[in-house]
C-alpha angles and dihedrals in degrees: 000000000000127000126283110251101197113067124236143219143165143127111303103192106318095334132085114233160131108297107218096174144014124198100013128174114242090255099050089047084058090044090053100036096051078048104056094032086055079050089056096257118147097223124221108199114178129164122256114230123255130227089216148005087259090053099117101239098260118184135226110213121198137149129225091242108101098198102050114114112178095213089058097047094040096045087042084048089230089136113093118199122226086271097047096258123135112254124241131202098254086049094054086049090051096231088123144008085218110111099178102140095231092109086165104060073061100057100043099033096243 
């Protein structure tokens, strides 16, 4: 996965806000939601609608703040995890716990 480039808004319920992500699990709704929450977002979940019952319950995230973009504040390592880390991209994706800043080892294998 990489990190969207062109910031997003839009209503999120009844409130107008930064759209982080769009068709989240349950679980990764609760990952990013304790997350941004931890950062000082106030955190806007709603569920998307389904086309139909066997549609598995997907999740947009967003936050009130309009002028949040996740690939700014995570390039820039604003983002603290739980334990007062600096997030990484692989760590906002999930794929590791690991927050070392050297993105690219992970990218070539080294």
């Amino acid at each position: 996965m990489k990190l969207p480039g062109k910031h997003q808004f839009g209503d999120i319920g009844d409130k107008r806000g930064t759209i982080v992500e769009k068709g989240a699990s349950k679980e990764r709704m609760e990952f990013l939601k304790a997350l941004l929450e931890h950062n000082g977002f106030e955190v806007l979940v709603a569920e998307e609608k389904r086309r139909n019952e066997e549609d598995p319950v997907t999740y947009i995230v967003g936050v009130t703040d309009l002028v949040f973009n996740p690939t700014i504040w995570i390039y820039e390592r604003k983002l603290k995890t739980l334990d007062g880390k600096r997030v990484t991209q692989a760590y906002w994706f999930q794929e590791t716990e690991d927050t070392s800043p050297q993105y690219w080892k992970r990218r070539f294998g080294y």
